[in-house]
PLY file of the C-alpha trace (Angstrom):
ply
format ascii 1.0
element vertex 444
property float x
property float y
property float z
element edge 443
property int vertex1
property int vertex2
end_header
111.28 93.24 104.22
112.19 90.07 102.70
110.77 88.31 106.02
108.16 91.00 107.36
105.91 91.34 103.73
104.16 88.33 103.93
102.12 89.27 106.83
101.09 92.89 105.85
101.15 91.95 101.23
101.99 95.25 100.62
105.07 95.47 98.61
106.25 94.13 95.51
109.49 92.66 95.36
109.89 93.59 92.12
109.34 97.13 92.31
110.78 97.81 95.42
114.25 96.74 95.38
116.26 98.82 97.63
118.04 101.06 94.91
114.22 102.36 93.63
113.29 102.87 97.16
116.22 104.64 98.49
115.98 106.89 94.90
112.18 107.43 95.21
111.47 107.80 99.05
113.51 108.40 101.92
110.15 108.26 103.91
109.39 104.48 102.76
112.77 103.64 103.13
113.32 104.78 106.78
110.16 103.09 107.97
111.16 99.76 106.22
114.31 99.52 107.89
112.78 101.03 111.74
110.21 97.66 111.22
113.51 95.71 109.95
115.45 97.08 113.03
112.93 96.25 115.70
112.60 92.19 114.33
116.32 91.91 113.96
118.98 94.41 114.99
116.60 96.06 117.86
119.72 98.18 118.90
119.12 100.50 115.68
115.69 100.35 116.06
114.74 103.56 118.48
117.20 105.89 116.23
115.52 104.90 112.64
111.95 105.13 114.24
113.05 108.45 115.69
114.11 109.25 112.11
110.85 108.36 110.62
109.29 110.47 113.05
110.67 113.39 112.04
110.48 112.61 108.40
106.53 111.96 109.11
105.91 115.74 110.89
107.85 116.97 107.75
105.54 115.12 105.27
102.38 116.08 107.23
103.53 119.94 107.74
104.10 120.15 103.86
101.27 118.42 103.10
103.27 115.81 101.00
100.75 113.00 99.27
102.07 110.10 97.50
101.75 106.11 97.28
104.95 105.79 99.26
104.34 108.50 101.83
100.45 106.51 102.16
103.00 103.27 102.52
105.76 104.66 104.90
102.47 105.58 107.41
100.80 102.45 107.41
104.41 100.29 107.92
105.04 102.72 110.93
101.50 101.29 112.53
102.09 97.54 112.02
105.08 97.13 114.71
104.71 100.01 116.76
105.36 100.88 120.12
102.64 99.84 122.40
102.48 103.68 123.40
101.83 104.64 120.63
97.64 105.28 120.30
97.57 106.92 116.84
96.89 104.18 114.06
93.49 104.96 113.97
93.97 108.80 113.43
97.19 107.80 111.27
95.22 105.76 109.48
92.18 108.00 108.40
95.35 110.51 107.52
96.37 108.31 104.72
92.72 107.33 103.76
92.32 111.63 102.99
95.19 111.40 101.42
94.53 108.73 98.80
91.32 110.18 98.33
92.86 113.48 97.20
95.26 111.34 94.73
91.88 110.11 93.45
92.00 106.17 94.67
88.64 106.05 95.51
87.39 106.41 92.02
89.92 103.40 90.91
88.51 101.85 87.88
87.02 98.07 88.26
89.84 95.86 87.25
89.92 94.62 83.66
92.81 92.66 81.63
91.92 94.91 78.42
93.23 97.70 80.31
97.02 96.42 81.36
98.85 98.29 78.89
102.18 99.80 79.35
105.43 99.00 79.95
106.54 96.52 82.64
107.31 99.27 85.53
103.73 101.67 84.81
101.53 97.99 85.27
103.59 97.69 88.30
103.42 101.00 89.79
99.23 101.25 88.38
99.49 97.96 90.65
101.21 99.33 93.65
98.71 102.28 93.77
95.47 99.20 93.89
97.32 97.28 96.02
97.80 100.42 98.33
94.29 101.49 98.45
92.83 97.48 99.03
95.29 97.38 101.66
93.40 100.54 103.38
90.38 99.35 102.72
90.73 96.39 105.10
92.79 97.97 107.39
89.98 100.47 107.98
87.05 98.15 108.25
88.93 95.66 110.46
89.95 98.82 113.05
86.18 99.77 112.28
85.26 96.06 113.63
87.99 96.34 116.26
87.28 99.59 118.07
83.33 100.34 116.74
84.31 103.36 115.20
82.80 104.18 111.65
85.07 102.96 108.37
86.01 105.54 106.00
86.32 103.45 102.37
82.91 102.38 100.94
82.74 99.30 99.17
83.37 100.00 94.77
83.25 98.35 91.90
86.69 98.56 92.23
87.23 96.79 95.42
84.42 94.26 94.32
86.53 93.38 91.45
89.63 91.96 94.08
89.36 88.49 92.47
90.41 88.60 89.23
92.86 91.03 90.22
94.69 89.14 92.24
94.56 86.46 89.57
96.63 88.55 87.23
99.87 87.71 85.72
101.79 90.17 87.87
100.37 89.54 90.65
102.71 88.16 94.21
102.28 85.88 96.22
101.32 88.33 98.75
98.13 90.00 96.51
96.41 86.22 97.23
96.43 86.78 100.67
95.35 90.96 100.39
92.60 89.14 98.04
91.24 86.62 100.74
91.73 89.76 103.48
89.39 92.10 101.10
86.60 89.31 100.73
86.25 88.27 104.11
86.15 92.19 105.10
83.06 92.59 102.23
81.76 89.77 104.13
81.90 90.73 107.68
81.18 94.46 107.54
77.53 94.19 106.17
77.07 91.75 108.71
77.72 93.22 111.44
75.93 96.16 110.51
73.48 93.52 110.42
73.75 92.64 113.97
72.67 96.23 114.98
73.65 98.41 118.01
75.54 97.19 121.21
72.29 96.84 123.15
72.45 94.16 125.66
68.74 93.86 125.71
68.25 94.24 122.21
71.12 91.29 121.45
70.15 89.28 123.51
66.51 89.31 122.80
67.40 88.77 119.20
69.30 86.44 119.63
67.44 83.83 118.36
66.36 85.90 115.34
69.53 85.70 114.61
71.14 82.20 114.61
70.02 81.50 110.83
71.80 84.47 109.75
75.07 83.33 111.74
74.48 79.70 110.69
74.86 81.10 107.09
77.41 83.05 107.98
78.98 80.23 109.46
79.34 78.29 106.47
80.37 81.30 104.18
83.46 81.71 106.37
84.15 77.74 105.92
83.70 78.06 102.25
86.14 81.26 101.98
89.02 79.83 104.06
88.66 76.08 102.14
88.87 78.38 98.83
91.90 80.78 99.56
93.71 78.04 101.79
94.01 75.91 98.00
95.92 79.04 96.17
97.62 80.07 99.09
101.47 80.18 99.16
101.79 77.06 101.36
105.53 77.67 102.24
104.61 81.26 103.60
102.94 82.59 106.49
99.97 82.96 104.42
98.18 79.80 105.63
98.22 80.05 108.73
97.11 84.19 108.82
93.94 82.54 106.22
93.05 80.58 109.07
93.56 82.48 112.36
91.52 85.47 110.74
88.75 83.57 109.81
88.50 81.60 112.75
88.65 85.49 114.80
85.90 86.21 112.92
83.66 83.35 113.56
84.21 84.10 117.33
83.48 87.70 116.47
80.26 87.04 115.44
79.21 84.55 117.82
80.44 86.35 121.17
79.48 89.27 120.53
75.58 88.35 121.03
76.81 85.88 123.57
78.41 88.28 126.00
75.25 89.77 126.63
73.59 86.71 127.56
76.80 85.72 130.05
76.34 89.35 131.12
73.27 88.91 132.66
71.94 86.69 135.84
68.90 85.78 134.63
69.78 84.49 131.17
70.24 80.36 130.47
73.31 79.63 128.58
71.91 76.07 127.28
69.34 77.71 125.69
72.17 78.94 123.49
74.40 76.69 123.15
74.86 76.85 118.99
76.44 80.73 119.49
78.23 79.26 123.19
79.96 75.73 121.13
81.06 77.98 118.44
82.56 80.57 120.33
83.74 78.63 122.80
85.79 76.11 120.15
86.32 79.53 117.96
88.43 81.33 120.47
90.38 77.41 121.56
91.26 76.60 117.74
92.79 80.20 117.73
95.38 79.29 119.98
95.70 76.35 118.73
96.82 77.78 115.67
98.83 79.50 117.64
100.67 75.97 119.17
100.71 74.40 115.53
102.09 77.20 113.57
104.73 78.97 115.96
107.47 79.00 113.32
105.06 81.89 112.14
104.83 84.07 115.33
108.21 86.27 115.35
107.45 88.55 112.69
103.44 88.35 113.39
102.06 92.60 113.64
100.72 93.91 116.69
96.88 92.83 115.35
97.79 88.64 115.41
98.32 89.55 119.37
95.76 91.64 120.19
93.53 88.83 118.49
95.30 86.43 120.25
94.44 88.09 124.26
90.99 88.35 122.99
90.36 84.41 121.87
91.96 84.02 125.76
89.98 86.64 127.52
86.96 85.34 125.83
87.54 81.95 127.40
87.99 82.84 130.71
84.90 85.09 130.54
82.92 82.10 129.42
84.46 79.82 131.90
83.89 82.09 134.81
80.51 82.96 133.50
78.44 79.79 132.60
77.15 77.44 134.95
79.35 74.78 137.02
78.64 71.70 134.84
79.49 73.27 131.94
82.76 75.40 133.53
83.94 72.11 134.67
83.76 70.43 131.80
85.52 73.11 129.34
87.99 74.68 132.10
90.67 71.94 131.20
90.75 72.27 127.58
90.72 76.26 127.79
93.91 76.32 130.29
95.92 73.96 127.92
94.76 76.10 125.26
96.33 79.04 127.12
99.26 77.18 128.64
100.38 76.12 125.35
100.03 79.43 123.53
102.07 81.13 126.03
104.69 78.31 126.04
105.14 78.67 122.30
105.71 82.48 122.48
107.96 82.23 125.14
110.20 80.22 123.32
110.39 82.67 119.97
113.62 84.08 121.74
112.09 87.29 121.42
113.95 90.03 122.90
112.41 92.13 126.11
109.36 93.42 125.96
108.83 92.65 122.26
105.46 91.65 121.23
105.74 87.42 121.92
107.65 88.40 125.17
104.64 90.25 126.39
102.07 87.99 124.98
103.52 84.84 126.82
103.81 87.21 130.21
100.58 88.07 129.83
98.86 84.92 128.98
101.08 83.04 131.97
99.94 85.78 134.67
96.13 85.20 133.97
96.27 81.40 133.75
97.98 81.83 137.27
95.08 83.65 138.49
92.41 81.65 136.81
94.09 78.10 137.91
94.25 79.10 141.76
91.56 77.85 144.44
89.05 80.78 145.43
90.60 80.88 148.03
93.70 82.03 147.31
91.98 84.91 145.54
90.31 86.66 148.21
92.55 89.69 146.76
93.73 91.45 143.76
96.73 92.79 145.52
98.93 89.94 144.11
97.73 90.35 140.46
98.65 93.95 140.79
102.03 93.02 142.34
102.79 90.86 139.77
101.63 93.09 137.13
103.91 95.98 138.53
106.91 93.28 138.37
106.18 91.65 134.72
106.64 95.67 133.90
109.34 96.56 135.65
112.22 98.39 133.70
109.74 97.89 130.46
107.09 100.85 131.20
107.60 104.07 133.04
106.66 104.58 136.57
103.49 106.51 136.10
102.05 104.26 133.32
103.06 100.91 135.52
100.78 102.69 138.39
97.86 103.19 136.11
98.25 99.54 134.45
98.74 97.96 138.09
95.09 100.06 139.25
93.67 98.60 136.05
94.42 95.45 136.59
93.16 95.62 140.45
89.82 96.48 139.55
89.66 93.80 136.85
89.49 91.04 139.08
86.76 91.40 141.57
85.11 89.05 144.26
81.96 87.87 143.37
80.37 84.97 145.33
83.70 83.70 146.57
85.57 83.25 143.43
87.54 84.64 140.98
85.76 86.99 138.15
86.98 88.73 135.38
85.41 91.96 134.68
85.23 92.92 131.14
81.76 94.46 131.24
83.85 97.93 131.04
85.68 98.54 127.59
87.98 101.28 129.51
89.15 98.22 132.31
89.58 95.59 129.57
91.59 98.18 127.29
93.86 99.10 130.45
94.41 95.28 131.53
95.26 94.90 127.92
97.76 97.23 128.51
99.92 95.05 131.09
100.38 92.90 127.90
101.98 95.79 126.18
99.30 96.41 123.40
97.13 98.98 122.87
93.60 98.16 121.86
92.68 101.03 119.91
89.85 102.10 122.76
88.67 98.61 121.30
84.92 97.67 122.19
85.76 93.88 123.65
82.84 93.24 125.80
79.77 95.71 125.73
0 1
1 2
2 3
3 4
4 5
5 6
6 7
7 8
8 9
9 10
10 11
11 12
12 13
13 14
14 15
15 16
16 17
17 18
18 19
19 20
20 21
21 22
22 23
23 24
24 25
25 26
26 27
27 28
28 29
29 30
30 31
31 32
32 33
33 34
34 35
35 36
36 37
37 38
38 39
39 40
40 41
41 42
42 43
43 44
44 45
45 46
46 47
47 48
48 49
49 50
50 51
51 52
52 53
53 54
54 55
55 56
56 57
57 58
58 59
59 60
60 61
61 62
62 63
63 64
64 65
65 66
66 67
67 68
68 69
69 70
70 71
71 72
72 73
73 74
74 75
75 76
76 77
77 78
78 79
79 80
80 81
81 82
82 83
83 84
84 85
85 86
86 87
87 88
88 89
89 90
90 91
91 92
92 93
93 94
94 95
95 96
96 97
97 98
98 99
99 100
100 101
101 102
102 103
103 104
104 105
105 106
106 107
107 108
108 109
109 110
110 111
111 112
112 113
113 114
114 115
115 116
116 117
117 118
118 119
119 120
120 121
121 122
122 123
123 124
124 125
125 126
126 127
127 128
128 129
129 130
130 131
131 132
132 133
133 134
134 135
135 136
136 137
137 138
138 139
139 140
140 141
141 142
142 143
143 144
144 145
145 146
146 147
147 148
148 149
149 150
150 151
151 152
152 153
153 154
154 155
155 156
156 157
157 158
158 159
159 160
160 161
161 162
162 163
163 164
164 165
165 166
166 167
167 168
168 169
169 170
170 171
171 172
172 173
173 174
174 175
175 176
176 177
177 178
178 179
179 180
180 181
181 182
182 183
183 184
184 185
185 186
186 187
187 188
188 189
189 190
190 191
191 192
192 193
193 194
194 195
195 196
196 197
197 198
198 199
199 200
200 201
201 202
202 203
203 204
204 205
205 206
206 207
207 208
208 209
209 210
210 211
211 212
212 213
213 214
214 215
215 216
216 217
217 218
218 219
219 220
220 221
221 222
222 223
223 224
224 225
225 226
226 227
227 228
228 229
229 230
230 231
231 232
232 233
233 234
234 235
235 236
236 237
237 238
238 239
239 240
240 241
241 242
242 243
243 244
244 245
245 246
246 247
247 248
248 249
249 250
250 251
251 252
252 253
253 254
254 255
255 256
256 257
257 258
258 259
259 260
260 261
261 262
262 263
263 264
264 265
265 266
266 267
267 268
268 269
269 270
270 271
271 272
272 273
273 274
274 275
275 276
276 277
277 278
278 279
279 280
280 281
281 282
282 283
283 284
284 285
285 286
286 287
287 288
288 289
289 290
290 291
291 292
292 293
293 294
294 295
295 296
296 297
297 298
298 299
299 300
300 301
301 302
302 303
303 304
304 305
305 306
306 307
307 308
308 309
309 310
310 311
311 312
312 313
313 314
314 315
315 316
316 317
317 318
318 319
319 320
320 321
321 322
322 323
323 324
324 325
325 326
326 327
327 328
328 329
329 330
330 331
331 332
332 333
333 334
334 335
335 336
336 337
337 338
338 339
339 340
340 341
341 342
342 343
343 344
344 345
345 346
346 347
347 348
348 349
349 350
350 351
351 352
352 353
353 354
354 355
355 356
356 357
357 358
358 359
359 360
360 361
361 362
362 363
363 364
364 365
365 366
366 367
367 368
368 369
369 370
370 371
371 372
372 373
373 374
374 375
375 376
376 377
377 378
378 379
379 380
380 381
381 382
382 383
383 384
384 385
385 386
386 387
387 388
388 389
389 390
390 391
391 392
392 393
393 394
394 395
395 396
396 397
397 398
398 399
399 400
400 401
401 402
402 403
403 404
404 405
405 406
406 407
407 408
408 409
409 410
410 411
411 412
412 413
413 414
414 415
415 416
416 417
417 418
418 419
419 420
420 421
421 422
422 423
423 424
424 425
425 426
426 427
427 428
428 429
429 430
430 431
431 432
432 433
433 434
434 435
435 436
436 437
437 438
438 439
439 440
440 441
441 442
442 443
């Protein structure tokens, strides 16, 4: 895990060397090497998962609870398989569970109380570490999908910063400390926000902007503050910066789509939330271009952020008025272009995550960059579709994905549009990528 940890911060190297975890968890151990097995030796990789399968109907059916049982879970959701629909069920399954071993009434973290011998600080350490983890896993799939979080904010959680300042801390608790702040930060405001009515949004809009604005500038100050302690020859950089700037377009688009979603609305009467989204969702690929040495081992979540920032785009480019389409269409297809050159050249192997991204992101710059009228039709999206998934997806799921993605594009006044009013279309043509949004609320 040597190569994987960075990007998820949830083991310590110290304490989980391969002799403690073979002795302590067969569970923990299988799933490591089923996530190590898909990044590097993907010929082992469908018997270990298999394994872990079995192991994790055996754990549930006994009712087995324990900090590497709540760890084996959450590793089996990171890479999965892009069938697989369950992290948000698997998820609130280890959430229970930690609540029955008593992590949500964690003490605040104080230096007087690290006493002990090396390996109990440690494993009181792994425990924290485990529960912070859930906590931002479950309010960013909360964000992600609209579904209610599970872990309410403690004193505990509240006291993240000086425990990732202490003297055992890794490298990897700076970057579970800068993930836990900016989720403290975003969840009460989107609460804020309010419901996902159009007319309510976009009426409010304006009531709004100060709160963004401020917002805004609390994002900029957290990623300028965890960027300077960040491990800079790590992973850790770039992840700071690609989830803050998701965020930032979060907040902005979300109030925006309703505006694009309706006739009768003026963009340029909002162009603070449209410049911020708009250059949001281009420096995410961006990021993307400029740190690709990063993309190999990057979870399933660094995609399905990554077809949003580019779906967002082409919404806004097919929904704002000609000047301003004209003038930002250029910039958003390099922005796409590039991304999907950089994860086609990872080497990936077939249908792996930067395979699929780059397939993905190459078939709807195709269909965005032709003349209207060469797409009078959806039949050769849906052809293509069928043949990007061909030997990758089984014949009844390649028929439903190929339907999807037909009644994603539509006519409308001559040219090519992108429907993502519906969350159930946008989930399925997120499919053809090969990722599973969660039932994800993108657009409404």
């Amino acid at each position: 895990m040597e190569s994987l940890n960075p990007y998820i911060s949830q083991l310590d190297p110290r304490l989980h060397t391969f002799g403690r975890i073979r002795h302590e968890s067969s569970f923990l151990l299988t799933a490591i090497l089923a996530a190590a097995a898909k990044a590097f030796n993907p010929a082992f990789y469908r018997k270990l998962r298999d394994h872990a399968e079995d192991i994790l109907a055996t754990t549930f059916r006994k009712g087995t609870k324990s900090v590497e049982t709540a760890q084996a879970v959450m590793i089996l959701t990171y890479w999965k398989e892009s069938e697989d629909t369950r992290a948000w069920m698997l998820l609130g399954y280890v959430i229970r569970m930690g609540m029955e071993l008593g992590w949500h009434r964690l003490a605040p973290y104080s230096s007087q109380s690290n006493t002990g011998t090396d390996l109990e600080r440690r494993q009181k350490r792994n425990i924290e570490r485990t529960w912070l983890i859930l906590f931002v896993y479950d309010r960013s799939i909360s964000l992600q999908t609209g579904k209610p979080w599970m872990i309410e904010r403690s004193e505990f959680i509240e006291s993240i910063e000086p425990w990732c300042k202490d003297l055992m801390a890794t490298p990897g608790d700076r970057l579970l400390g800068a993930l836990v702040t900016l989720r403290l930060l975003s969840s009460e405001v989107f609460r804020l926000l309010g419901p996902r009515s159009s007319r309510v949004r976009a009426r409010q809009l304006h009531s709004l902007e100060s709160l963004l604005a401020i917002i805004k500038s609390r994002i900029e100050e957290w990623e300028s503050r965890w960027l300077s302690v960040a491990d800079t020859d790590s992973c850790h950089p770039f992840l700071i910066q690609f989830y803050g700037t998701h965020l930032r377009l979060q907040l902005f688009s979300l109030p925006l789509q309703d505006i694009l979603a309706q006739s009768d609305q003026n963009t340029t009467y909002h162009m603070e939330a449209l410049w911020v989204s708009y250059s949001s969702a281009l420096e995410m690929l961006h990021l993307i271009c400029r740190h690709s040495s990063w993309l190999y081992f990057a979870q399933d979540s660094i995609h399905v952020m990554t077809a949003y920032s580019a779906a967002f785009l082409i919404k806004l480019m097919l929904s704002t008025s000609h000047s301003i389409a004209s003038q930002i269409q250029p910039a958003i297809q390099s922005a796409i272009s590039g991304a999907a050159l950089v994860f086609s050249q990872q080497a990936a192997p077939l249908g792996s995550s930067c395979a699929l991204q780059s397939r993905f992101l190459d078939n709807v710059l195709t269909r965005i960059s032709k003349p209207a009228a060469e797409a009078s039709t959806a039949t050769g999206l849906t052809e293509s579709c069928g043949q990007l998934r061909a030997g990758e997806r089984e014949s009844t799921r390649e028929t439903g994905v190929a339907a999807a993605s037909g009644r994603a594009f539509n006519q409308v006044e001559g040219g090519l549009s992108l429907d993502f009013a519906d969350d159930e279309t946008w989930v399925e043509l997120m499919a053809e990528a090969g990722f599973n949004a969660q039932d994800g609320v993108f657009f409404a």
